[in-house]
NUSE-58813 format. One record per residue (C-alpha): residue in one letter; x, y negated, z. Coordinates in steps of 0.2 Angstrom, whole numbers, plus 5000, padded with zeros to 4 digits. Layout:
<rs>
aXYZ;...
</rs>
This chain:
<rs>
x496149634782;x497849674778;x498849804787;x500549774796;x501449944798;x502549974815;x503350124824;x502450094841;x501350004845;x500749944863;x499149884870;x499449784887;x500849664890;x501049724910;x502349774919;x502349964908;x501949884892;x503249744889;x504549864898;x503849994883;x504149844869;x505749794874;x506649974877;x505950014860;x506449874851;x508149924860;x508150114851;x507650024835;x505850034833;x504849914823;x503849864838;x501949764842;x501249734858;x499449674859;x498949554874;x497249484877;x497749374892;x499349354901;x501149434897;x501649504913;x499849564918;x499149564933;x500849604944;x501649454938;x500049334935;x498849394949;x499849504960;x501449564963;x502449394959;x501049244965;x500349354982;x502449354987;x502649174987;x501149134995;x501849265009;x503149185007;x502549015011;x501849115028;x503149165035;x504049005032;x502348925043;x502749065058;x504549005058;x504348845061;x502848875073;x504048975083;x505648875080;x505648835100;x506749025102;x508048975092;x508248805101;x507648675090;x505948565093;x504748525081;x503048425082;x501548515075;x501748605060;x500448565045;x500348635028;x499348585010;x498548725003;x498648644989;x500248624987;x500648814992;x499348904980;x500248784965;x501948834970;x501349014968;x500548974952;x502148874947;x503049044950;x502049154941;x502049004925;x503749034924;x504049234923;x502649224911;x503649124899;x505149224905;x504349384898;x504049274881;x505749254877;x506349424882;x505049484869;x505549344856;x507349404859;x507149564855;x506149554840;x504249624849;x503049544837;x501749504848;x499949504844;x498649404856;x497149464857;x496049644861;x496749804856;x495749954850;x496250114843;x495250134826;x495750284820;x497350394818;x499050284820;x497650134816;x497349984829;x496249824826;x496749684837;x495049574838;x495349394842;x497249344838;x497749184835;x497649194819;x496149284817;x495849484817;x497349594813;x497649764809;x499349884815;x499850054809;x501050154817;x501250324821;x501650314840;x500150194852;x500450174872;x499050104882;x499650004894;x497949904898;x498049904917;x496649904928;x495649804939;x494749784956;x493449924961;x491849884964;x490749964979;x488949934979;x488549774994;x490349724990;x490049684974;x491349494972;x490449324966;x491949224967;x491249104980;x490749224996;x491749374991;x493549374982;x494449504974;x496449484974;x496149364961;x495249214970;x496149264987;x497449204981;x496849024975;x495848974989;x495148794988;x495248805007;x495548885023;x494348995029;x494149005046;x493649195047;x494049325035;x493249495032;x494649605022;x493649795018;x495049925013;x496749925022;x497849965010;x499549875003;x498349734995;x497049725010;x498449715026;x499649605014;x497949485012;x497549475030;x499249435036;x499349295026;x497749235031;x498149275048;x499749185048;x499149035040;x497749035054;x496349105050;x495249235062;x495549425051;x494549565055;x494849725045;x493949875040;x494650025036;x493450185032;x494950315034;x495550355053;x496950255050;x497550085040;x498850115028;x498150285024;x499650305012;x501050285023;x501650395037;x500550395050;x501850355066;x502450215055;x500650165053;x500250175072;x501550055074;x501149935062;x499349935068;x499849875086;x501049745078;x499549675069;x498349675082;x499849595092;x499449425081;x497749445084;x497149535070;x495549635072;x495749815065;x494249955063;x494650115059;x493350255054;x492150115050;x491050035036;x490249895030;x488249945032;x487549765024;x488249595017;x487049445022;x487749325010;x487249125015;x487548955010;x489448965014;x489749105024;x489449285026;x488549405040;x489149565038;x488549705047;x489949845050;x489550015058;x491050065071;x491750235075;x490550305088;x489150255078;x488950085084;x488449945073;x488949775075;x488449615066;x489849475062;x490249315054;x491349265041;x491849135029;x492449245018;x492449425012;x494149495002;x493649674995;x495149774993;x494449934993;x495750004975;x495649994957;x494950064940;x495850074922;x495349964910;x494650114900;x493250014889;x493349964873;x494950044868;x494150164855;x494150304865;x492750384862;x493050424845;x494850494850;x495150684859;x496050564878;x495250624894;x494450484908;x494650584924;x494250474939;x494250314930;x495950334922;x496850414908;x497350594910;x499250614904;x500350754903;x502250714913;x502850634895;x501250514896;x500450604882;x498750594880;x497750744873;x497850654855;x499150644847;x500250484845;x499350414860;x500250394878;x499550284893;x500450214906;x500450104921;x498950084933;x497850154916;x498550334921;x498150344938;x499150324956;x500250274962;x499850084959;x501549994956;x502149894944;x503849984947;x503150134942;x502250074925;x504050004922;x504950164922;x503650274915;x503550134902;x505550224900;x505450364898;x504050384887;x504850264874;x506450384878;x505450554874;x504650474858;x506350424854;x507050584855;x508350534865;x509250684877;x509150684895;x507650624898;x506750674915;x504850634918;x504350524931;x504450604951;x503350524960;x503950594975;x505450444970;x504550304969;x504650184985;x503050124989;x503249924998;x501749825008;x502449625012;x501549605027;x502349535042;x503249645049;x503349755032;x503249905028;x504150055014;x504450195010;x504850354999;x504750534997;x503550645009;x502750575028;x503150685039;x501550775040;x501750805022;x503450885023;x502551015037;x501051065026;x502251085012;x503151215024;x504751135026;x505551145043;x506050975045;x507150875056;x506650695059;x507750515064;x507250395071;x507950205077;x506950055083;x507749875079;x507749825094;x509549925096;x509949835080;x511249695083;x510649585066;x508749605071;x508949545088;x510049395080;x508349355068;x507149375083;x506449525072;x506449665083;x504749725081;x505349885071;x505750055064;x506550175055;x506150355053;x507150485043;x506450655038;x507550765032;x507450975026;x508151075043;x508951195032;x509451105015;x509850945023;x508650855010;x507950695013;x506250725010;x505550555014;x506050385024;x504850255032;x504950085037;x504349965046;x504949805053;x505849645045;x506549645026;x506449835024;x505749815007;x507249765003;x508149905011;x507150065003;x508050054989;x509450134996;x508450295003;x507750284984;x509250304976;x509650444989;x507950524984;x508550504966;x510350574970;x509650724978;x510950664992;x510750765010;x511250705027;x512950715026;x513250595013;x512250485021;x513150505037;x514850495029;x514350325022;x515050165029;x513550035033;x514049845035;x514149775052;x512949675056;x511749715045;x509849785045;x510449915035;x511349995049;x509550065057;x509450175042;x511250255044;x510750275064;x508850345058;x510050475050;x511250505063;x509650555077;x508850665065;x510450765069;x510750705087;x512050605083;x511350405086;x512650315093;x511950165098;x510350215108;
</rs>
């Protein structure tokens, strides 16, 4: 077949990889991205983008189920599954087709089907629309992704046991749901299972859920679930699956060594991930698979040379965010451009849309004391927040963490209403390198949410004014 000669070329249309095409169709590169599936990946198809409006659609069903506090009456509230899995579908159609013609416009030629590397600078795309093609260029980023983990037991069939993937196109509404792992993608599952009203037990082998988060915001969030009547086992696993006609016995060993057998309708495995490492060509190439992911150095170089991987395909943290922005900067570094920094993970807020949610960035407290920083710590509840108590969200915190003698804010952690939306602004204080008294020094609107993060600030140095 014939050859068609690029500058870079990139495997995987996600979040990393159609951020990669476009920036480097923007520095001027002859750019190719190869996509066997969706544009957008799994974020904007399977995750990210479709499990936010169906949490969406959940908190809309709690309002109005509790629309009696704020003085209006209302009959019993109903809802079409239906109706609220094709809206999220609808949702996701239409950022798919939005990342189309951001590719169209900046001149990506995109080639649908499976990448593989087939030699140096040499990928053969098997199954494009218009047959098989061959790409040359000296410069190839793997951006293939990655995809649910498989534990022996838990393996998913689609029917008894879902993945993200059919947890988030139910045919119907389970009565009881079993969520294994308790992670962003577990507790964001069960609470909107649990809001829509279905009976959610979780299970969580670690001592704690959210075993990436700071553990007093964890703490917190754990009683606000178990509050809606969410079930929650820490230190505990899943022994056996009895899987039935249409249901599910599973048998979970407790802490304290007891062991219980419960039924369930359904059973969501969310216990992590693993790169789409097959059938890339790799074995015939000199790129490391360590722990089920590519090994990159901080320019998301791969030990061969003209091969980079980014995304979920080199490893944690999981976010789309992140493959976005190492997608950047290793176009950048390819590029040649100046001033180019690699990626700080130590930057990159991490969210869970739960209800309340939860964010954060930068080190957990724990973190920062085994690290050996003396640290000085904020706190402010939203229930001192005027803005929270005007939503009826006061279920809530803020917690600041700071270097006693630097005045660096190593880390921020929140939980309570709509603070996804407000990490960004400890992020780009992460990212400015800002200390506490910029933060003090800066002016938050009145009456806002926001105002719990200049509090948090204020206590860490004793300086909290409205608690």
């Amino acid at each position: 077949m014939a050859e068609k000669s690029f500058d870079l070329i990139v495997i995987g249309g996600g979040p990393g990889g159609y951020v990669a095409a476009i920036r480097a169709s923007q520095l001027g590169m002859r750019t190719a991205l190869v996509e066997r599936e969706h544009l957008g990946g799994v974020c904007l198809n399977w995750g990210c983008i479709p499990t936010k409006a169906l949490l969406h659609a959940a908190d809309i069903r709690h309002l109005l189920q509790n629309a009696g506090e704020f003085g209006f009456r209302a009959g019993a509230v109903e809802f079409d599954l239906k109706k609220v899995v094709a809206r999220s579908r609808k949702v996701a159609k239409r950022l798919n087709a939005g990342v189309k013609h951001l590719l169209k416009k900046n001149a990506v030629e995109v080639f649908a089907g499976h990448g593989r590397l087939a030699g140096e600078g040499l990928v053969t795309v098997r199954g494009d629309a218009d047959g098989n093609a061959a790409l040359r260029a000296p410069h190839v980023i793997l951006s293939t992704g990655a995809r649910a983990r498989s534990l022996p037991g838990l393996e998913a069939d689609g029917r008894l046991v879902w993945t993200y993937k059919e947890a988030m196109v139910p045919d119907s509404m389970p009565r009881g749901v079993l969520v294994v792992g308790s992670g962003a993608i577990g507790i964001e599952f069960a609470s909107f299972y649990r809001d829509m009203g279905a009976e959610i037990t979780v299970v969580e082998i670690l001592p704690r859920i959210l075993p990436a988060e700071d553990a007093e915001i964890a703490g917190l969030a754990r009683k606000a679930f178990e509050k809606r009547g969410i079930e929650i086992h820490t230190d505990a696993t899943v022994e056996a699956l009895d899987r039935g006609e249409d249901g599910v016995t599973a048998t979970l060993k407790l802490s304290g060594g007891e062991t219980r057998s419960l039924a369930f309708d359904r059973v969501i495995s969310a216990v992590g991930i693993v790169g789409n490492t097959e059938d890339l060509g790799l074995e015939g190439t000199a790129v490391r698979v360590e722990g089920g992911h590519v090994a990159v150095n901080e320019w998301l170089e791969t030990a061969e040379r003209g091969v980079y991987a980014i995304g979920d395909l080199a490893g944690p943290p999981w976010l789309a965010h992140k493959a976005s922005h190492e997608a950047v900067v290793c176009v950048e570094k390819i590029a040649g451009l100046s001033g180019v920094h690699p990626m700080d993970v130590s930057r990159i807020p991490g969210c869970t849309y739960s209800r309340p949610q939860v964010a954060s960035v930068g080190l957990t407290e724990e973190a920062a004391r085994v690290g050996g920083h003396e640290v000085k710590v904020g706190r402010f509840p939203f229930l001192a927040n005027g803005k929270a108590i005007v939503l009826g969200e006061t279920d809530g915190l803020v917690k600041t963490v700071f270097d006693a003698r630097t005045g660096e804010l190593l880390g921020a952690h929140l939980f309570g209403a709509d603070v996804t939306e407000l990490i960004q602004g400890y992020a780009i204080a992460r990212t400015l390198e800002t200390t506490e008294a910029e933060l003090m020094r800066t002016v938050f609107p009145h009456p806002t949410l926001s105002e719990v993060m200049h509090e948090s600030v204020l206590d860490a140095y004793d300086r909290a004014i409205h608690i």
